[in-house]
C-alpha positions in Angstrom: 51.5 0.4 5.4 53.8 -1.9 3.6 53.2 -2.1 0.2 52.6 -5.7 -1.1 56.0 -7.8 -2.0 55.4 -7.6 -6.2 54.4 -10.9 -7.4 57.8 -12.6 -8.7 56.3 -15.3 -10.5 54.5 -12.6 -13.1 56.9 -9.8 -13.1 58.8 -10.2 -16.3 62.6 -10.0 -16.5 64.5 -6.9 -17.0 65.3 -7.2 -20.3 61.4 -7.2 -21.3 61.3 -3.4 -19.8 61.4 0.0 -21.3 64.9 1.1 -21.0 65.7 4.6 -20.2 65.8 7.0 -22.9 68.6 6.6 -24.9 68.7 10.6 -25.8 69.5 11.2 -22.4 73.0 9.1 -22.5 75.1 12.0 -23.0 77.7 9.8 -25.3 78.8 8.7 -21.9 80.5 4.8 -22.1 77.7 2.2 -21.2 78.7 -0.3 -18.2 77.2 -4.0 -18.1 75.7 -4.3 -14.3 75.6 -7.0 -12.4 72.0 -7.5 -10.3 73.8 -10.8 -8.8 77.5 -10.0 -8.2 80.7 -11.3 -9.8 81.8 -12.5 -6.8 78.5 -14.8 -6.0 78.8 -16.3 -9.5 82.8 -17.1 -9.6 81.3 -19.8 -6.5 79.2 -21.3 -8.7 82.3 -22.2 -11.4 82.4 -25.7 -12.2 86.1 -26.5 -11.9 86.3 -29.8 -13.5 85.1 -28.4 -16.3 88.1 -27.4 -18.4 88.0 -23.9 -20.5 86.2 -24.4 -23.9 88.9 -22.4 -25.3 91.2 -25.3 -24.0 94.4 -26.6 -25.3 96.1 -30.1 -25.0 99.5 -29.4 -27.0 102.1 -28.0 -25.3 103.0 -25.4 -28.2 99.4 -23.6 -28.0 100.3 -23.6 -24.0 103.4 -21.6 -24.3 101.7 -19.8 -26.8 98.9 -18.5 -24.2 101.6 -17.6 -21.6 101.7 -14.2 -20.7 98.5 -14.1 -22.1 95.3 -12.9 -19.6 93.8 -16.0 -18.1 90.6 -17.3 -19.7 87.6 -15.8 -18.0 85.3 -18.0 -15.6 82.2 -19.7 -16.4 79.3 -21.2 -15.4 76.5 -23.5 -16.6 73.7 -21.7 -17.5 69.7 -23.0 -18.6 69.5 -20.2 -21.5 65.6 -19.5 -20.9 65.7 -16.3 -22.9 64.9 -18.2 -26.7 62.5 -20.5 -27.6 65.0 -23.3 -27.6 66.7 -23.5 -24.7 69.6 -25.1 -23.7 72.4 -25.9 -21.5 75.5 -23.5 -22.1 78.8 -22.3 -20.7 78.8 -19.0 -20.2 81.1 -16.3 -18.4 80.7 -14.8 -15.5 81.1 -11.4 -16.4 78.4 -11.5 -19.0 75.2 -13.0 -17.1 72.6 -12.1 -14.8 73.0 -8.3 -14.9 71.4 -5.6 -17.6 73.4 -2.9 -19.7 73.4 0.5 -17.5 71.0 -0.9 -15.0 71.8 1.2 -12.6 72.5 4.3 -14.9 71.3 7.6 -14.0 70.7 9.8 -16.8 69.7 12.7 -14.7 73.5 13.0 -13.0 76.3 14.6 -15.4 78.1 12.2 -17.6 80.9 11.3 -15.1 78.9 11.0 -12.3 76.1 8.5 -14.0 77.5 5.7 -12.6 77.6 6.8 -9.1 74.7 4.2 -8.2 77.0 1.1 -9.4 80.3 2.7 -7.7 78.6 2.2 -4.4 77.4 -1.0 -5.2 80.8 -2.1 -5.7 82.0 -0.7 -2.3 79.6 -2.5 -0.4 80.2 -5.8 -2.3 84.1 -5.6 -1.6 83.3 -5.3 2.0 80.7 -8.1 1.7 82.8 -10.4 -0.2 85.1 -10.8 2.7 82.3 -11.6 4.8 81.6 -14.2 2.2 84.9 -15.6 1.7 85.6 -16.1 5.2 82.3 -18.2 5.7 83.1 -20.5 2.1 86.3 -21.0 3.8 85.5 -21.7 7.2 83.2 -24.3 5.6 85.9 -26.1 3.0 88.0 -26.1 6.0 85.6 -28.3 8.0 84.6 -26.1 10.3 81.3 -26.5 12.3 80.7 -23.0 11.7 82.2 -19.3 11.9 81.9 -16.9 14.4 81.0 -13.0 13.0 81.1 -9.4 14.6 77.7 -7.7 15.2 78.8 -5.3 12.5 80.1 -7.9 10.0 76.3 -9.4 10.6 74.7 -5.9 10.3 76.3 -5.4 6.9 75.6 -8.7 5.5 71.9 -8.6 6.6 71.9 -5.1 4.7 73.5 -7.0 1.7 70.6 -9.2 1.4 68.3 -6.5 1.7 70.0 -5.0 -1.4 70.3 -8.4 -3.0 66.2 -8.2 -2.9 65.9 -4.8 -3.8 68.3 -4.4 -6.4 66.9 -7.3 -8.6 65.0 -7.2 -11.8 61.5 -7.1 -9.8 62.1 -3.6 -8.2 64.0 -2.9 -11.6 60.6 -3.3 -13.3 58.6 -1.7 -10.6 60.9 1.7 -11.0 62.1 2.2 -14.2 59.8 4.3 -15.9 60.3 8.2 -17.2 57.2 9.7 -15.9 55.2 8.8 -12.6 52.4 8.1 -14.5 53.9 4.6 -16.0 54.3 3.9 -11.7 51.4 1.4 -11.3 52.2 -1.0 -8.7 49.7 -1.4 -5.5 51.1 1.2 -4.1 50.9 3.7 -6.6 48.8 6.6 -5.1 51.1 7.0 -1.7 54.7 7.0 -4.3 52.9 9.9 -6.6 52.0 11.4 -3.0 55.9 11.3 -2.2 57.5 11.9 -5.2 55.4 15.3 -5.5 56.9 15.8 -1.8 60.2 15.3 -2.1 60.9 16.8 -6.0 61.4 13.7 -7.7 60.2 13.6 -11.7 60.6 9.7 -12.2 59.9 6.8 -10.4 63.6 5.4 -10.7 64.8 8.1 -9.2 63.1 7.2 -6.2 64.7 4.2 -6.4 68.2 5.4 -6.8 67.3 7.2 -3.7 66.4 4.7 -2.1 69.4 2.2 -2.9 71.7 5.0 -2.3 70.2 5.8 1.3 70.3 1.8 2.4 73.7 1.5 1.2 74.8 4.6 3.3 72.8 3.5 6.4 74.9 3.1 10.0 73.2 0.5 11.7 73.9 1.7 15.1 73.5 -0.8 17.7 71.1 1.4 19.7 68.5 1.5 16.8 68.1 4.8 16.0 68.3 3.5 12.3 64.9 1.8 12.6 63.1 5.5 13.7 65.4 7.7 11.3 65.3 5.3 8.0 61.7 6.3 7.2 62.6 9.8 7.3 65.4 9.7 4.7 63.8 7.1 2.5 60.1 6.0 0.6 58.7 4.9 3.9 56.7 2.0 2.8 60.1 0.6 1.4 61.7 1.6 4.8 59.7 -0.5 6.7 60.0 -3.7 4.4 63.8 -2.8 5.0 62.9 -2.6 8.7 61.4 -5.8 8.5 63.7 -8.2 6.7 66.3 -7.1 9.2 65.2 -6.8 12.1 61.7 -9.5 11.8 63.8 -12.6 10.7 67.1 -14.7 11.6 69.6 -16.2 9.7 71.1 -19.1 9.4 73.7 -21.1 6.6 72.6 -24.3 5.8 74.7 -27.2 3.6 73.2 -30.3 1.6 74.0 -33.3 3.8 74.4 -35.7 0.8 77.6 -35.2 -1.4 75.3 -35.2 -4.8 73.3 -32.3 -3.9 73.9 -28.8 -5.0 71.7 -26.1 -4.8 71.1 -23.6 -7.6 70.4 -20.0 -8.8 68.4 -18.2 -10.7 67.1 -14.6 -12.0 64.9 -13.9 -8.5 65.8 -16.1 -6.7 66.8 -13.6 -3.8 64.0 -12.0 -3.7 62.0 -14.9 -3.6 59.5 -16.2 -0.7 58.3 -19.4 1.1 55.0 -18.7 2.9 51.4 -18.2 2.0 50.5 -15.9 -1.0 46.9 -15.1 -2.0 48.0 -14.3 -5.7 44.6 -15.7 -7.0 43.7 -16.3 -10.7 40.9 -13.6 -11.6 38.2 -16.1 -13.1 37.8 -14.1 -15.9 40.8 -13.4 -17.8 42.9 -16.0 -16.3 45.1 -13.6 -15.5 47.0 -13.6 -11.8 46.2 -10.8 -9.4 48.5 -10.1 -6.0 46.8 -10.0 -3.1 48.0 -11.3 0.8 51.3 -12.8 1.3 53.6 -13.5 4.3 56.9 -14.4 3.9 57.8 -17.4 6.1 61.5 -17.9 4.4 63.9 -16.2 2.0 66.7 -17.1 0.8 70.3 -16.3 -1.2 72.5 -19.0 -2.3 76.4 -18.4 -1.6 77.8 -21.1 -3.3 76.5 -24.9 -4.8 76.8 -25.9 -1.0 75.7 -22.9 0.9 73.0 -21.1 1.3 71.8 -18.3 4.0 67.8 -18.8 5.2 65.9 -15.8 6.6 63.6 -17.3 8.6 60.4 -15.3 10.3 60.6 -15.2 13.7 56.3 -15.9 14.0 57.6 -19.6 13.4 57.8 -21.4 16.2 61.2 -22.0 17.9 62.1 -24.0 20.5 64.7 -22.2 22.2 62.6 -19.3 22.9 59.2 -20.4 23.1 59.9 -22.1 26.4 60.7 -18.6 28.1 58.0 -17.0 30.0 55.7 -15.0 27.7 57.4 -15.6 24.8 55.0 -18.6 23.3 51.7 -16.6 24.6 53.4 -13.1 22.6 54.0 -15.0 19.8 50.9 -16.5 19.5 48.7 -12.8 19.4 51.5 -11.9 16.6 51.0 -14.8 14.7 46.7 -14.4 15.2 47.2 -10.9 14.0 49.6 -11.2 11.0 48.9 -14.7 9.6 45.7 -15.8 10.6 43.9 -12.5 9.4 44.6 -13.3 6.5 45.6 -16.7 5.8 43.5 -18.8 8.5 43.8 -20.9 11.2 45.7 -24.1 8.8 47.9 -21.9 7.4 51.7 -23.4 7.5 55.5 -23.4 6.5 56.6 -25.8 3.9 59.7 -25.5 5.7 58.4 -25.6 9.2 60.5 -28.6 9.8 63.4 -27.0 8.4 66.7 -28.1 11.0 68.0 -24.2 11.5 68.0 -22.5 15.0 68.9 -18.8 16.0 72.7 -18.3 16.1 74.7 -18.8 19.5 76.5 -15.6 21.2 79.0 -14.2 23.5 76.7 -12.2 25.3 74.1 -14.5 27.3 74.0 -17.9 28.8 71.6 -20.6 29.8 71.3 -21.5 33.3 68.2 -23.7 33.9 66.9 -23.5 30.5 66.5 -19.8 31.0 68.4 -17.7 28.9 71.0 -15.2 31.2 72.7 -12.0 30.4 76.3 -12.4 30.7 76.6 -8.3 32.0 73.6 -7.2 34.9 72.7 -4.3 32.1 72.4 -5.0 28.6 73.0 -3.2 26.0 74.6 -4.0 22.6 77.9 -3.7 21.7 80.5 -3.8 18.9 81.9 -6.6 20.6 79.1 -9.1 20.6 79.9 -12.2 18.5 77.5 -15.1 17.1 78.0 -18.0 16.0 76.4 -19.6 12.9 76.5 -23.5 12.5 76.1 -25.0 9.2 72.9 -27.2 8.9 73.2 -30.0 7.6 69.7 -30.4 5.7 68.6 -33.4 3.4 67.7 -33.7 0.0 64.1 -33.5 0.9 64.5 -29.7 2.5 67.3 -29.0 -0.5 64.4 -29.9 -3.0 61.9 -27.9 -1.4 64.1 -24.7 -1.4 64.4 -25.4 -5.2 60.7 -25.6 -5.8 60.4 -22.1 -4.3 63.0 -21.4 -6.5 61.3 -22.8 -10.0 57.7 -22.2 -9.1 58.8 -18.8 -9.5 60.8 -18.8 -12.4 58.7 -18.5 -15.2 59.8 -14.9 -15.6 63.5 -15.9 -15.3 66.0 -16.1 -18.5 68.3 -18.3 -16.7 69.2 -21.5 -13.9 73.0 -21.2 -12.3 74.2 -24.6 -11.7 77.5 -26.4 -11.0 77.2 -29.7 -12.0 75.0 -31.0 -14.5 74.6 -34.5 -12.8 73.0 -32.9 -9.6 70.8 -30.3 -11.9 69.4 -33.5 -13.6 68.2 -35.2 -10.3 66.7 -31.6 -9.4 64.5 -31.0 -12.6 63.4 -35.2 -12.5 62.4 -34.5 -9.2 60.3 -31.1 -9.9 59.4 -31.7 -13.0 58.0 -35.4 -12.7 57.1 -35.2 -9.0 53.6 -34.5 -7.7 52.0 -30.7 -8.5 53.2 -27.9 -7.1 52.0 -24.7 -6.9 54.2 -23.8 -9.6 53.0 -26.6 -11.9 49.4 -25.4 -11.7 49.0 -23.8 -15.1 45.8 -22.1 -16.9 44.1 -23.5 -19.7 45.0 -20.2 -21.8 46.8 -19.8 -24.8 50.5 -18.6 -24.2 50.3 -18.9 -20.5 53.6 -18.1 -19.5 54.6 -21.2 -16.6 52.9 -23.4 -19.4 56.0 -22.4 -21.7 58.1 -22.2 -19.0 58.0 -26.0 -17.6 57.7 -26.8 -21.6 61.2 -25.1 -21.8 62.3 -27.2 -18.6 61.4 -30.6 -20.0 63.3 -30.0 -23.0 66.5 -29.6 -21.0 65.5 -32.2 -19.0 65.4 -34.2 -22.4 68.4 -33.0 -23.8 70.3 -33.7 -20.2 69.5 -37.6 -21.3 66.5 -37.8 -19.0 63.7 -40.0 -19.8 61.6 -39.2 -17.3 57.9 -37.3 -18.0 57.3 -34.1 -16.7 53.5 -33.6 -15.2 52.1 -31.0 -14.2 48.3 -29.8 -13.5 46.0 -27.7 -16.1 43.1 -25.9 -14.3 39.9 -25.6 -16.4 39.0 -22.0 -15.8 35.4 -22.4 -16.9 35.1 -24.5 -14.2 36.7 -22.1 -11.4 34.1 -19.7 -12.6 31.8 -21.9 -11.2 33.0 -22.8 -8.3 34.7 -19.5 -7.4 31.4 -17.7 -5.3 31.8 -21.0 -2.5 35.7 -19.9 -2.5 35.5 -16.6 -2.2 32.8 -16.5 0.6 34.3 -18.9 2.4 37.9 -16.9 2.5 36.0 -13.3 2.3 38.7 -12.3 -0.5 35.7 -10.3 -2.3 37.4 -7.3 -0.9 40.4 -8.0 -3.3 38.5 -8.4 -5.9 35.3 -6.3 -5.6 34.3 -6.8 -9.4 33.5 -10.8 -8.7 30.5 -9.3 -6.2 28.7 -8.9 -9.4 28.1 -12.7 -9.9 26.6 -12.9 -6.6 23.0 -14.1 -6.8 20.3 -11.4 -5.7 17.8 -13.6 -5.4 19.3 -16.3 -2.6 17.5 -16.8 0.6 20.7 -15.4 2.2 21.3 -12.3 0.4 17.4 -11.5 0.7 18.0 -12.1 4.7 20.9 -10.2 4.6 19.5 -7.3 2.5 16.5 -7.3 5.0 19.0 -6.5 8.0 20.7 -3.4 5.7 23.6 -5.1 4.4 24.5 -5.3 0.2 27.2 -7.1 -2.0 29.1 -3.7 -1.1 29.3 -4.5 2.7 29.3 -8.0 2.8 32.9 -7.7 2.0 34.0 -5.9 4.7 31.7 -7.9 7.0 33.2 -11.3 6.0 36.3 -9.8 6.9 35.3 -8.2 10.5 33.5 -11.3 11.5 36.8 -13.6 11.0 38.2 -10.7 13.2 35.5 -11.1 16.0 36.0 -14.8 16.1 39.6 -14.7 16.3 39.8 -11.8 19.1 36.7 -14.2 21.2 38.6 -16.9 21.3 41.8 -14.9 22.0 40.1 -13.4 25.0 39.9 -17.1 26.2 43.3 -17.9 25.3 44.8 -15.2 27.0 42.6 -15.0 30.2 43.2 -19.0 30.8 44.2 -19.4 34.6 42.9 -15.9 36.2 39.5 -16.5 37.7 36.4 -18.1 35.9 34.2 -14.9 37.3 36.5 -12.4 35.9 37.2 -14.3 32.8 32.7 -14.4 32.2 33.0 -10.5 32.5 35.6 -10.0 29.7 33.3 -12.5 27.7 30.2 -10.6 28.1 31.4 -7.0 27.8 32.9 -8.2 24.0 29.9 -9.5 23.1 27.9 -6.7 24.7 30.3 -4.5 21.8 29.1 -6.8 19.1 25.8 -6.9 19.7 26.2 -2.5 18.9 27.2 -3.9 15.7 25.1 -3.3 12.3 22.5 -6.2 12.9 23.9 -7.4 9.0 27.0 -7.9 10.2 26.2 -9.9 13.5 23.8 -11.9 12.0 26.6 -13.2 10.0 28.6 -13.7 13.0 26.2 -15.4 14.8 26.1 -17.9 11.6 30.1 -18.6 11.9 30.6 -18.6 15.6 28.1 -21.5 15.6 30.0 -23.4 13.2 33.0 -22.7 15.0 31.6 -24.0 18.5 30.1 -26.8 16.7 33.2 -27.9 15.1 36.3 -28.8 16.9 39.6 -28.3 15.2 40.0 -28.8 11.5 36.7 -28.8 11.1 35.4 -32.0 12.4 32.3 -32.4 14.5 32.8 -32.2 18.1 31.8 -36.0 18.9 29.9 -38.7 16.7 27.0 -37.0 18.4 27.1 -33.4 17.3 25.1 -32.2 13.9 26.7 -30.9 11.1 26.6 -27.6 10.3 27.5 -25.1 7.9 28.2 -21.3 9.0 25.3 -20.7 5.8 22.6 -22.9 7.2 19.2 -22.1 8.5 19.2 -21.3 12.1 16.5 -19.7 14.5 18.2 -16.4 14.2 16.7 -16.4 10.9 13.3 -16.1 12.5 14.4 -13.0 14.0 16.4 -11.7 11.0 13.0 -11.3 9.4 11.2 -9.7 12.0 12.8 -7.1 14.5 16.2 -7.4 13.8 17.1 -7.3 17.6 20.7 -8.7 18.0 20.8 -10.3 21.7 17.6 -12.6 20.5 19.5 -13.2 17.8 22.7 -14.6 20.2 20.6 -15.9 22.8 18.9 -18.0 19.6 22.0 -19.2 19.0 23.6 -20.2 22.0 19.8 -22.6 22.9 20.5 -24.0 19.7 24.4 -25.3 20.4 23.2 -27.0 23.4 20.5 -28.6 21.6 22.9 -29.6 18.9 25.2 -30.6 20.8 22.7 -33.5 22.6 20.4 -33.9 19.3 19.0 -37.1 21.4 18.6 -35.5 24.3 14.7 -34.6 25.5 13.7 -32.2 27.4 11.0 -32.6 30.0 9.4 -31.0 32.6 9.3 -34.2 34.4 12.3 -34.7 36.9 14.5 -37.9 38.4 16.5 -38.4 41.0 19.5 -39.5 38.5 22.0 -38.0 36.2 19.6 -37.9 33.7 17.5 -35.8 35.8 20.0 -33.6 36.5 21.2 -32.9 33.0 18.0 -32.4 32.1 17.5 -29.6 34.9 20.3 -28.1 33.8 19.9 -27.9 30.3 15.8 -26.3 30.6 17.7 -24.0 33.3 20.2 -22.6 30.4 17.3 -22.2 28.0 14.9 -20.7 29.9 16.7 -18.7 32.4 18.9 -16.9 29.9 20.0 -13.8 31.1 19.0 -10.5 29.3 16.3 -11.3 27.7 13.8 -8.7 29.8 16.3 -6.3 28.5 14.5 -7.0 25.4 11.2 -6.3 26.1 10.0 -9.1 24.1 9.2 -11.4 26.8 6.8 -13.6 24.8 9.6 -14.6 22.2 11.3 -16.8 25.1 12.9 -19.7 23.6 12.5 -20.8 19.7 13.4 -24.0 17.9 13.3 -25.7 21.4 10.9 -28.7 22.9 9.9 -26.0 25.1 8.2 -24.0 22.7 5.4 -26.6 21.9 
């Protein structure tokens, strides 16, 4: 199982971890190395800006000939000091660490074997990269790349992910024990497998294998890489190649720029249940899903990964595609997230790229050869999206919402960096600008630090941002918690649970505790999902068959721990109660909440017999759904009549219940009864 992405908004920078022994440096010459490389920055050189070492008089100019030219800058946000500011700074000497990529366990001449390969993969990368910043000053719609120039760049920004100061801080300790990410018993498990004594070393590994990967074009890589790697890092390799697309994109307006900081390519746009623990305050990781990433090229460029669960309108016409992508997106978002879960960038203009290889004939994609089968030859095309400043400014609020661990903002020009931190910093609250009413709160400091730049870049514009009173999310946090079923991420929260609640004393009378309800809040959102996924997916074959598949599920559930479908029984009426976003049905329908009293309480507390319990249920959604509606014994001749025949026919001629032997108990909660 993939470990979970580390949280990048509370992983510290990489100059706040423990570096490597120094005893073990072997007198060897240290190396500054670059986590964002040279050539990435050098774009981001602001060339109207003249050298501060500058010279207007002519004699100081012939004086400088020969002379090596002044080295590049940038504009840099210094975050790193309590007063920050805006500075020039080179190029050479930013974003990277002192022997970062040192390893202290090779010889002395071979220590730096880890940033040798880095720097053969980036000279074949930065041609890549040049010819697309090209293509684009020259106008071009777009550039056209080889399946192995794409290969390589997508392993690029796998590296540009991995290499960062996040897996920098996850690795680099001396002894396994200081390993203590989420994942921490299956990496001792390896690294006692496969000889290694530190946790970096693993990582070296790691980088070392990726970098020395052939992507062959019949996959083989995909099978093999977990054998020669960490396989839970394998996989997340696996996935961010081979689970997204890419495509560049380009501000459409000439003032926008977009920007770059510490993380920011390793940073995510999607859901992420990192959820304040109520209390210390402090933030625990829990489910995420990464809908977008990103890595800026240059102040007008900038690749998108985007997930291929989103929809997409090219494919989702093709047969089976929509109805594929729906079970993937049930299973891997839903699970976890809900049914409302969204992209912020949903909307974002981007499409798959074009190629050489099929065609569209009728709106259905064609192979161009009878047998596919990739090739070296294959060629896509990637446009440059235009995108406004409203998609540019929601790419930089990823960006700063999870920057309070960064020591520095990359910008161009300082005009366009203005606009961007008066629109983040004095525009509504973002996730980012939720802070904790705690002393030293790290984003608290952090968006303090931004609105003194913002100050000193002549702004007058007020920063806001949203304090959360944790005494109160103590209060409130059983209602959360219940309703999402997240008790299993934090188990020491089922502690504040209530014994003494009519539903935990029914619940406890059916053989459940605080210990399972976690797990059966989390299989009962499962049952709901897969029932009404048997619908979904059985729409169109015939109404008979589709009545079997729905009975020989719930014939499974009802085998279920009686605590755990009594539960079920509770949601599922909610669910058929509610229509979509949880409103009622029609004016007509009663409210309901999947905690209120229902008959199957009646039965909860006396013989615990499951199939009552459903057929309970489903008498009381057709009386709730026609609260008005009496039932009689009395017929007429009219649609009255008839739907009150119909409705004393489902109640009392339930099937099943003989199978019970509790004939007496035949309808409860019902006009019938009395």
């Amino acid at each position: 199982m993939m470990p979970n992405m580390p949280n990048t908004s509370t992983q510290d920078s990489a100059s706040t971890q423990q570096d490597l022994s120094t005893s073990m440096l072997e007198n060897a010459p240290s190396q500054y190395h670059h986590f964002v490389p040279q050539f990435l920055l050098k774009n981001f050189v602001d060339a109207c800006v003249p050298s501060q070492h500058g010279s207007t008089t002519s004699k100081n100019r012939r004086a400088r000939r020969g002379k090596r030219k002044t080295d590049p800058t940038v504009n840099r946000v210094d975050l790193s000091s309590e007063t920050p500011e805006v500075i020039e700074i080179p190029v050479k000497r930013i974003l990277g660490k002192t022997d970062m990529y040192r390893d202290t366990n090779k010889p002395s001449a071979e220590q730096q074997h880890v940033e040798m390969m880095f720097g053969d993969v980036e000279s074949r990368t930065s041609r890549i990269i040049r010819n697309i910043t090209k293509a684009f000053n020259e106008g071009d719609r777009g550039i056209w790349l080889t399946r192995g120039e794409r290969n390589l760049l997508r392993k690029f920004l796998f590296l540009m992910k991995y290499r960062g100061p996040t897996f920098y801080g996850r690795y680099n300790h001396e002894t396994a024990s200081g390993y203590d990410a989420n994942d921490r018993e299956r990496m001792l498990e390896y690294m006692r497998k496969k000889g290694f004594e530190r946790p970096i070393d693993v990582w070296f590994d790691n980088i070392k294998t990726i970098i020395e990967l052939d992507m062959d074009d019949e996959l083989d890589w995909i099978s093999e890489l977990p054998e020669r790697m960490y396989p839970d890092d394998a996989r997340w390799a696996i996935s961010h190649c081979e689970s997204m697309f890419m495509a560049i994109c380009t501000p459409s307006k000439a003032q926008d720029e977009f920007i770059l900081t510490d993380n920011c390519y390793h940073v995510f746009e999607g859901p992420n249940q990192c959820m304040v623990n109520p209390e210390t305050g402090e933030l625990q990781d829990g489910a995420w899903t990464n809908f977008h990433e990103f890595a800026p090229v240059s102040p007008k460029l900038m690749i998108v990964l985007r997930s291929f669960l989103l929809p997409s309108p090219e494919e989702d016409s093709l047969p089976g595609v929509k109805a594929e992508k729906d079970m993937l997106w049930s299973l891997v978002v839903e699970r976890f997230h809900g049914s409302d879960v969204d992209s912020t960038l949903a909307d974002l203009p981007i499409a798959k790229p074009d190629n050489n290889y099929t065609y569209r004939e009728n709106d259905v994609l064609q192979f161009r050869d009878e047998v596919f089968s990739r090739q070296p030859h294959h060629k896509f095309f990637f446009n440059f999206f235009p995108i406004d400043t409203h998609h540019v400014n929601k790419i930089h609020c990823v960006f700063l919402d999870n920057a309070s661990s960064c020591t520095s903002v990359i910008f161009q020009s300082k005009e366009s960096f203005r606009q961007t931190l008066e629109w983040y910093l004095a525009g509504p609250g973002w996730v980012g600008k939720r802070i904790i009413s705690l002393p030293g709160d790290g984003r608290r400091l952090f968006l303090q630090k931004l609105a003194a730049v913002l100050k000193q870049m002549g702004s007058n514009k007020e920063p806001v941002w949203e304090d959360i009173d944790l005494s109160k999310m103590r209060n409130d946090i059983q209602d959360q918690l219940s309703e999402k079923g997240l008790f299993e991420l934090f188990p020491e929260l089922l502690d504040h649970i209530p014994d003494g609640t009519e539903f935990m004393q029914l619940y406890n009378s059916l053989g459940g505790s605080k210990q399972t309800l976690a797990k059966d809040t989390k299989q009962v959102f499962l049952m709901m999902k897969l029932r009404i996924k048997i619908d979904v997916w059985s729409r169109g074959l015939d109404e008979a068959l589709r009545e079997r598949n729905r009975n020989l599920l719930m014939d499974a559930y009802t085998r279920l721990p009686s605590h755990r479908f009594w539960l079920y029984t509770k949601h599922w009426r909610d669910t058929i109660l509610r229509g979509p976003g949880r409103s009622r049905m029609n004016e007509n329908t009663q409210s309901q909440n999947a905690n209120d009293k229902g008959p199957e309480d009646a039965i909860a507390r006396g013989n615990k017999l499951n199939i009552l319990m459903k057929v309970a249920v489903d008498n009381d959604i057709k009386l709730k759904k026609k609260p008005g509606h009496e039932l009689s014994w009395k017929f007429t001749r009219d649609k009255s009549g008839a739907e009150n025949f119909m409705a004393i026919r489902a109640l009392a001629f339930k099937s099943r219940i003989e199978e019970c032997g509790k004939i007496l108990i035949t309808v409860f909660q019902s006009p019938l009864a009395s």
